[in-house]
C-alpha positions in Angstrom: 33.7 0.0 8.5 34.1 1.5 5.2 36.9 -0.5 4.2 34.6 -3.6 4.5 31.9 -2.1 2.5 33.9 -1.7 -0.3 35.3 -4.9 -0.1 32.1 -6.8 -0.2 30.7 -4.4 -2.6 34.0 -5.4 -4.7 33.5 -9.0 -4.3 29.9 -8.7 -5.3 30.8 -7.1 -8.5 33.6 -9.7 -9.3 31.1 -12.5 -8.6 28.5 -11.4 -11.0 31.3 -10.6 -13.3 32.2 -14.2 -13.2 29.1 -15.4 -14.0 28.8 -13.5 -16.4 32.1 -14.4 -18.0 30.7 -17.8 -17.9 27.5 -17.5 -19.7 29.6 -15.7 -22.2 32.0 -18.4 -22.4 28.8 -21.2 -22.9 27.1 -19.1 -25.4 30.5 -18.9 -27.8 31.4 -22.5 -27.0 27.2 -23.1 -27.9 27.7 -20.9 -31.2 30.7 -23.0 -32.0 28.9 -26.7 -32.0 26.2 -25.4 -33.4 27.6 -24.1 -36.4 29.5 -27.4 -36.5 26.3 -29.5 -36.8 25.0 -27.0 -39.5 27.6 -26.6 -41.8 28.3 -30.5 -41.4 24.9 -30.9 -42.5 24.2 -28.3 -45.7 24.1 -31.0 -47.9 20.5 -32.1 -46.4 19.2 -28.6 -47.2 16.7 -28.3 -49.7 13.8 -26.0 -51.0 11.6 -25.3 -53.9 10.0 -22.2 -55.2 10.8 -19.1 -56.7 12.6 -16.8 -54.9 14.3 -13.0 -55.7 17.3 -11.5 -54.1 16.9 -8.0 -53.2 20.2 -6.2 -53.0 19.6 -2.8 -51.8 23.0 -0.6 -52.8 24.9 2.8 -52.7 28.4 3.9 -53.0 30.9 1.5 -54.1 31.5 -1.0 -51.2 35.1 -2.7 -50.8 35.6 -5.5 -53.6 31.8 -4.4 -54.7 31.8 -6.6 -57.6 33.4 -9.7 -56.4 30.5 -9.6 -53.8 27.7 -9.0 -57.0 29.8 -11.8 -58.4 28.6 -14.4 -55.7 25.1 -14.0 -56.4 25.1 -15.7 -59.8 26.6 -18.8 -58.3 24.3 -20.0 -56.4 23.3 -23.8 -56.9 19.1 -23.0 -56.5 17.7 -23.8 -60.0 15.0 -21.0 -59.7 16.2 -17.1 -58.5 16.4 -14.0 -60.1 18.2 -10.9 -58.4 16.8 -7.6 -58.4 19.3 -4.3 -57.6 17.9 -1.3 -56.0 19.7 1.8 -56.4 18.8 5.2 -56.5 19.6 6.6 -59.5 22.1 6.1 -62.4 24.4 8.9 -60.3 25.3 6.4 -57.9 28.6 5.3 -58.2 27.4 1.5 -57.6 25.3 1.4 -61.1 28.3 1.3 -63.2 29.3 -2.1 -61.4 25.7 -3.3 -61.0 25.5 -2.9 -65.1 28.9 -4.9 -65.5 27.5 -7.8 -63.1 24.5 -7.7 -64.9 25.9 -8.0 -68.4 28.2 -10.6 -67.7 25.9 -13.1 -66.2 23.1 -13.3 -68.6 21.9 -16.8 -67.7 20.4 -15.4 -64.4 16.9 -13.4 -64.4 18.0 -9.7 -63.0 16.2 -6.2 -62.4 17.6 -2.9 -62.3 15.4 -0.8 -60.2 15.8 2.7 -59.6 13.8 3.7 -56.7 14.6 8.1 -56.4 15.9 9.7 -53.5 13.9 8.7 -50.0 11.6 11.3 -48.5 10.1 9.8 -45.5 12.4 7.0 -44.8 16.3 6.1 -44.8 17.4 5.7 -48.1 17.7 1.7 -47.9 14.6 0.9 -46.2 13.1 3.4 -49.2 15.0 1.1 -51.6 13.1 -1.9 -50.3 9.6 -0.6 -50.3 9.8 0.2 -53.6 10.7 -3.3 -54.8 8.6 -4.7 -53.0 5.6 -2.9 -53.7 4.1 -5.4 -56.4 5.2 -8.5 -55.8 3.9 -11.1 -58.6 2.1 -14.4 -57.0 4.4 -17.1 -58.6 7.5 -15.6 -56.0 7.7 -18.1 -52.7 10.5 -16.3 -51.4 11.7 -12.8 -50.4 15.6 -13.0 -50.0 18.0 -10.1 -48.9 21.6 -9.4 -49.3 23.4 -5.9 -48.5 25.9 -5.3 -51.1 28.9 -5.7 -48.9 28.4 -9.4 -48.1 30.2 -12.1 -50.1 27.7 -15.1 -50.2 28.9 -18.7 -50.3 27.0 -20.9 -53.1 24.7 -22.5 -50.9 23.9 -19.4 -49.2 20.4 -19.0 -50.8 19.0 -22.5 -50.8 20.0 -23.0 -46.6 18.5 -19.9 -46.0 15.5 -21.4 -47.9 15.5 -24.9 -46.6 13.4 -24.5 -43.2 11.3 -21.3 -44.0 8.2 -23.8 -44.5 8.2 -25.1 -40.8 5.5 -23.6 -39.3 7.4 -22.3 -36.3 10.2 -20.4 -38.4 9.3 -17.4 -39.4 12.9 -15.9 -40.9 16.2 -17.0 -41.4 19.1 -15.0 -40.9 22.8 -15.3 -41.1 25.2 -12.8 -40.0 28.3 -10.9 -41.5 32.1 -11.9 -41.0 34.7 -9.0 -41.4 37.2 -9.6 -43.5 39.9 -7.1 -43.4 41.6 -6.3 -46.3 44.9 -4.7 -44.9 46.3 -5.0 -41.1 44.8 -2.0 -39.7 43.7 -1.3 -35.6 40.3 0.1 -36.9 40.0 -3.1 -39.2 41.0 -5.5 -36.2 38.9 -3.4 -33.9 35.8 -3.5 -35.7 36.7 -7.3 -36.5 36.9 -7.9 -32.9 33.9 -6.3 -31.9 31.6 -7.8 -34.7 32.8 -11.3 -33.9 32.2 -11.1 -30.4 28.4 -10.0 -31.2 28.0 -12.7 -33.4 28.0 -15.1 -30.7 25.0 -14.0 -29.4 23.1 -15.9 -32.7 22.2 -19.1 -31.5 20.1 -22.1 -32.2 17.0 -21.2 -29.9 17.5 -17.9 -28.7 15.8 -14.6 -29.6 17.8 -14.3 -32.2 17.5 -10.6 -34.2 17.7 -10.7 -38.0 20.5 -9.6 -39.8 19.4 -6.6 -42.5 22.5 -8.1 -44.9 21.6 -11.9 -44.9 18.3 -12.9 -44.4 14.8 -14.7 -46.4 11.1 -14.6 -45.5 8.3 -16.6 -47.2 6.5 -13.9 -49.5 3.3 -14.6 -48.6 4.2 -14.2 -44.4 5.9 -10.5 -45.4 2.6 -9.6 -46.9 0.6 -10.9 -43.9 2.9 -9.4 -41.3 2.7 -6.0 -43.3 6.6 -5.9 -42.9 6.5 -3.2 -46.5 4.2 -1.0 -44.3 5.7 -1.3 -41.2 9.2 0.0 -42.8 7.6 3.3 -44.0 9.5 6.0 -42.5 12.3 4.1 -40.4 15.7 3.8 -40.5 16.2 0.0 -39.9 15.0 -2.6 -41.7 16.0 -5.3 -39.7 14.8 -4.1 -36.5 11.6 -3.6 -37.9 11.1 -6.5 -39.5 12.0 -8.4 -36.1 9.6 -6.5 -34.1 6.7 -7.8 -36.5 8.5 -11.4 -36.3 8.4 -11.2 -32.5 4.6 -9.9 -32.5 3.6 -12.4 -34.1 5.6 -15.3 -32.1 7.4 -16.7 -34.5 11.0 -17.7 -34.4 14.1 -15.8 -36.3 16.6 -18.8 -37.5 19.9 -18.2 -37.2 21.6 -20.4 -40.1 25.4 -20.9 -39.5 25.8 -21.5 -43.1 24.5 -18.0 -44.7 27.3 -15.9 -42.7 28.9 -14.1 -45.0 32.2 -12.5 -46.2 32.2 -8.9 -45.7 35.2 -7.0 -47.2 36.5 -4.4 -44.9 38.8 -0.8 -45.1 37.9 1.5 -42.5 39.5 4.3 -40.8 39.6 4.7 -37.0 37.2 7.8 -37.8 34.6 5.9 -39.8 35.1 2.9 -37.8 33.9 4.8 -34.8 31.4 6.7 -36.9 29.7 2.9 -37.7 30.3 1.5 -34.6 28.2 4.7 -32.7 25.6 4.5 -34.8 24.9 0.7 -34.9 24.2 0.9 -31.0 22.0 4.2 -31.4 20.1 2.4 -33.6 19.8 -0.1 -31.3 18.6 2.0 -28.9 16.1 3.9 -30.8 14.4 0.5 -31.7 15.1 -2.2 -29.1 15.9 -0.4 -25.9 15.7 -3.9 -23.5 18.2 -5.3 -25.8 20.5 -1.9 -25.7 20.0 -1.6 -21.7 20.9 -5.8 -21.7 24.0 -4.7 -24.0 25.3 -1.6 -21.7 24.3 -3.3 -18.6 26.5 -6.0 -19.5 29.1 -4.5 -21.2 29.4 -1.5 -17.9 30.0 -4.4 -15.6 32.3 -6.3 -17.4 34.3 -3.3 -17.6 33.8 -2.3 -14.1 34.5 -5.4 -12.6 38.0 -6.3 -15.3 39.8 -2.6 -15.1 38.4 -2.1 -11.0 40.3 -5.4 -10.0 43.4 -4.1 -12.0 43.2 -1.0 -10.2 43.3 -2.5 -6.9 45.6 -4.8 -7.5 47.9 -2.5 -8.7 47.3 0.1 -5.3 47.8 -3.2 -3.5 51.3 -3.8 -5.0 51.9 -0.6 -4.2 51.2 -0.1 -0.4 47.7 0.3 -0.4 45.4 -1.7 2.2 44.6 -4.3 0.0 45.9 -7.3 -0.4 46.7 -7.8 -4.3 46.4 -11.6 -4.8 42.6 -11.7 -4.8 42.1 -8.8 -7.5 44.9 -9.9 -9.4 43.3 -13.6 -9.5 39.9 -12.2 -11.0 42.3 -10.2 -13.7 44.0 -13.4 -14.5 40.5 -15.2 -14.6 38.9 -12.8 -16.7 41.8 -12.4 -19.1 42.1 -16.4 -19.5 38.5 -16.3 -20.1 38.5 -13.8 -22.7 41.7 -15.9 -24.4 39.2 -18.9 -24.4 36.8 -17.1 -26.2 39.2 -15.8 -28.7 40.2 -19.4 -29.3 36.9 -20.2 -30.1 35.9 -17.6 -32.3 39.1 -18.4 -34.1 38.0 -21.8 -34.8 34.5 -20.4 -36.1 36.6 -18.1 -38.4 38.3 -21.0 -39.9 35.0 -22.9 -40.3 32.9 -19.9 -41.6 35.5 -18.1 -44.3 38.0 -21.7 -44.9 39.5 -20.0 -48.0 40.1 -16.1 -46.2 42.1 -17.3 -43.5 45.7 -15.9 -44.7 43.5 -12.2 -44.6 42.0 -13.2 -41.6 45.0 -14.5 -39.7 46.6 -10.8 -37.9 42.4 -10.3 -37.1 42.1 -13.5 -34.8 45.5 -12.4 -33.3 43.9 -9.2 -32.8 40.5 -10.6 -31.5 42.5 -13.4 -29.7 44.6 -11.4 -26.8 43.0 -8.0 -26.8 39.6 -8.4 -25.5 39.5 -6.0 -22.7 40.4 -3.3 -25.0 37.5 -4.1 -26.9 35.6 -4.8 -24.5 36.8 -0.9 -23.0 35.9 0.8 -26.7 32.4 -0.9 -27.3 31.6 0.2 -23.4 32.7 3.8 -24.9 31.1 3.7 -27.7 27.4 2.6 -25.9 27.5 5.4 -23.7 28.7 7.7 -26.4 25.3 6.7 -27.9 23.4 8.0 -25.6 23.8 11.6 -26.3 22.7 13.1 -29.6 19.9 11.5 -32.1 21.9 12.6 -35.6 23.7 9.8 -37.5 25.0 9.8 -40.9 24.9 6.5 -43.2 26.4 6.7 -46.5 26.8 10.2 -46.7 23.1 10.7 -45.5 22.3 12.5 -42.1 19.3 11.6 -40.2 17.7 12.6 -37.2 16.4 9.8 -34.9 12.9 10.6 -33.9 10.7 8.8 -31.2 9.0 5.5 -32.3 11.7 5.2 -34.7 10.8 7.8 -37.3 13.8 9.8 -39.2 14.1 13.0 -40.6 16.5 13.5 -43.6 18.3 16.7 -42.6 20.7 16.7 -45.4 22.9 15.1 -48.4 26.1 14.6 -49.3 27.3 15.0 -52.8 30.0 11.9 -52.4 28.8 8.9 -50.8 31.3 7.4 -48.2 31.7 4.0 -49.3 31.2 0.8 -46.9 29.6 2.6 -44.1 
């Protein structure tokens, strides 16, 4: 009797898990045509109005001034970039001054906003710049100081923000390692595999490094207001986007090149925090993330398990568990394949740094799939995080505490 409860309760689990490997497989093949159709079509993008690029920074990123670099390349005829940094002790100002200097021909600011109080330091960076924002500005762009941005990058991610359906655009970030490490591949993998879920009409969440909002809808949304004394600017800003029912754009064409060096420590540091985050400020989305990710799991390493007490004598017969293994394992090799292909159509230029990556990404998705599971439970103890050598306490309704500051600021993550 119990033997036949297990085994339907086994192949109930597997046949969720199939469907779910499915979906998963029709939203990274969607992903895929989509971005074909976009980027085939960036040509047809267009925009006018004045826009400003706010680059929010701290600690001195990996290639930080090749990524500065891209900003004063891009082909809209009227921008001006404004840096936010604390003070003139953070290791980013020398660079930001260099940049600066050597591309006069572009409007820039230097703004020094002070240590944050209330808020985390970045979100404090962006409320002070924009706290007077002149009239003649159309546009509100953003760009962390990690992301490499493509010269089109700022007029696609203008060109449909005056539909009146479309509230933000967003792109996403693209890992690029800069050595052959497993924490670079890892945290490769698992940021590729969550791009997928940007689509062309799903809820799509903005991106904090890669994203543009008319000024005058920031203003009437209260986004400024909304940020004050919060960690995440992008979860914030997609609450008040969602509130007032109006869609978040994924553009295929403002993903961006994101330099990356991490040890296994920081990488699992980053990786924790990202998904507390998560769950301090969109907890459907974080139960839809671990519910998914726990039966995946469940459902890939369980039918390994008995296949492998099947082969050895057990009472079960090892060709059905082994066939779901096989399935889900050819699956996740599919995906890989795809993904690959979106790497060589996103970053065309980085794929000799990108090349051991998609090897990486390409035949070891359960183990990935195993350390992101790990690292969502392991979110769900504690409510202390530390970004760039600043610790916070994660309060209810996502209010922080600062509890404390490093001297050296860790740099990337």
């Amino acid at each position: 009797m119990m033997d036949s409860f297990w085994s339907a309760a086994g192949l109930f689990v597997a046949g969720l898990a199939i469907l779910q490997t499915l979906l998963t497989v029709s939203l990274t093949w969607e992903h895929r045509r989509f971005a074909r159709n976009r980027l085939a079509n960036v040509w047809r993008c267009r925009a006018n109005g004045r826009a400003v690029i706010f680059v929010p920074c701290r600690g001195t990123d990996v290639e930080l001034e090749k990524n500065l670099d891209g900003l004063f390349c891009q082909d809209y005829p009227d921008y001006e970039v404004w840096f936010i940094l604390e003070g003139t002790k953070d290791p980013a100002y020398p660079a930001v001054n260099r940049v600066m200097a050597a591309h006069p021909e572009i409007a820039t600011r230097l703004i020094l906003a002070g240590p944050a109080q209330e808020s985390g330091q970045k979100v404090h960076n962006l409320r002070v710049a924009t706290e007077s924002l002149q009239p003649q500005i159309t546009y509100l762009a953003f760009l962390d100081a990690d992301a490499r941005p493509s010269a089109c990058w700022l007029r696609v991610l203008l060109a449909r923000l005056d539909r009146g359906e479309v509230g933000v655009a967003t792109g996403y970030r693209w890992f690029v390692p800069v050595r052959p490490s497993p924490a670079n591949h890892l945290l490769y993998a698992i940021n590729a595999g969550i791009a997928m879920f940007c689509s062309r009409n799903g809820p799509n969440m903005i991106w904090g490094g890669s994203w543009a909002i008319r000024r005058d809808l920031f203003q009437r949304l209260a986004i400024r207001e909304a940020w004050k004394g919060t960690l995440s600017d992008d979860f914030v800003a997609t609450r008040a986007l969602y509130r007032a029912r109006l869609h978040v754009e994924f553009q295929p064409a403002c993903v961006v090149a994101s330099p990356l060096d991490v040890s296994l420590g920081t990488m699992c540091s980053f990786v924790r925090r990202q998904y507390m985050i998560g769950r301090s400020y969109f907890l459907p989305v974080w139960l839809l993330g671990a519910a998914v990710l726990s039966l995946a799991n469940l459902a890939f390493w369980g039918a390994l398990a008995a296949a492998g007490w099947g082969l050895a004598g057990g009472p079960i017969d090892p060709r059905v568990p082994a066939g779901f293994v096989a399935l889900a394992y050819a699956a996740s090799v599919y995906r890989g394949l795809l993904r690959r292909d979106l790497a060589r159509l996103y970053l065309p230029d980085q794929q000799r740094s990108l090349r051991r990556a998609c090897r990486f990404d390409l035949w070891s998705g359960p183990l990935v799939g195993l350390f992101s599971w790990a690292m969502v439970v392991s979110s769900l103890f504690g409510s202390r995080i530390t970004w760039r050598g600043i610790a916070y306490r994660l309060l209810r309704g996502g209010k922080i505490r600062i509890i404390s500051r490093a001297e050296s600021v860790q740099p990337q993550f």
